[in-house]
N, C-alpha and C positions, 0 to 999 in steps of 0.2 A: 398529645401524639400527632392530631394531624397538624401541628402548624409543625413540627419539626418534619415531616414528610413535606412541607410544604415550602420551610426554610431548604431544604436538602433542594430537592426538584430547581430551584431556582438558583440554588450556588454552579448545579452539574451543568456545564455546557450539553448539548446534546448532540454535539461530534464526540464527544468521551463515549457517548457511549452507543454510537450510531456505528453501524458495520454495511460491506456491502461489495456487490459484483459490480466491475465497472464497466466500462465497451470494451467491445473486442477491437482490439487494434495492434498495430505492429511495431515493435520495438524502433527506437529512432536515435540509442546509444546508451549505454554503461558506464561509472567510474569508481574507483576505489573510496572506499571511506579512511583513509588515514590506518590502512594497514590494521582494520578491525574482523575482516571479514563482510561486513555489511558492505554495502553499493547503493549507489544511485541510481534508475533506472529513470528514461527518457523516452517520453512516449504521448500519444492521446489518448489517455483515457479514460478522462472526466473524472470528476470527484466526488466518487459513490458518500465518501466520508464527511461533506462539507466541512474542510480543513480550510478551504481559502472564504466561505460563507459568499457562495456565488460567484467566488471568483472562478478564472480558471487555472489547473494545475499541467504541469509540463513534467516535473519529476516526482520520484517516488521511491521511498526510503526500502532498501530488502535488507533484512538481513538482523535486526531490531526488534524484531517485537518480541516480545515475554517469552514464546515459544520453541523460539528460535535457537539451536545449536547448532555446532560445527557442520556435522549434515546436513543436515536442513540448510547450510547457507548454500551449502558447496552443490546440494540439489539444485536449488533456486538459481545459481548461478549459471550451472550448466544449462537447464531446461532454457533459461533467459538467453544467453550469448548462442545457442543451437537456433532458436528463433531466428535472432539479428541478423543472426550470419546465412541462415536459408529463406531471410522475406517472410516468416509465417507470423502469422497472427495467434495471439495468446489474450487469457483475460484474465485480471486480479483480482482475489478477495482483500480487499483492506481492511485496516481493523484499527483506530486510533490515526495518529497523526504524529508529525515531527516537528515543526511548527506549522510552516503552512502544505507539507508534502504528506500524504498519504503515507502510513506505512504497511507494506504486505505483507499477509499471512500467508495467502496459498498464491498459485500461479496454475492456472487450468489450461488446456484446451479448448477451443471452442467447441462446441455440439459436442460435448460430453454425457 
């Protein structure tokens, strides 16, 4: 038992299963995913997720992950472009990865 807990541990990268709040910072542009619902989102705000393994990340996948349905995108969408488009600043929970872009689960306010 413990070498296959031990084989397992060493196959898992640990961005698969690392989660997290990134900086608060302000949107810096959006685009379509090929008419899926999901987007791109463009912005600073580090990489709670280590997806680039130290690198730095600029985009960030919405609209993808496991949770996600029609609502949910069509929220995420609006809360996101109402930011853009009024200067405010917003923070993401991420949760996995797209290859090297962060994908989001929630989208917060700051001082919540």
């Amino acid at each position: 038992m413990k070498k296959l807990v031990f084989i397992a541990a060493t196959i898992i990268p640990l961005n698969a299963i690392a989660a997290g709040y990134s900086t608060v910072s302000t949107v810096t542009g959006f685009s379509s995913i090929n008419n899926t619902g999901a987007f791109e989102l463009y912005g600073n705000f580090g990489d709670p997720d280590n997806c680039t393994s130290g690198g730095t990340v600029d985009k960030y996948i919405v609209g993808q992950h496991s949770t996600d349905d029609d609502l949910s995108r069509q929220s995420k969408f609006a809360m996101i472009s109402s930011a853009y488009m009024g200067g405010k600043t917003i923070e993401l929970y991420v949760d996995g990865c797209s290859g090297v872009a962060p994908i989001v689960k929630g989208i917060y306010l700051p001082n919540r």
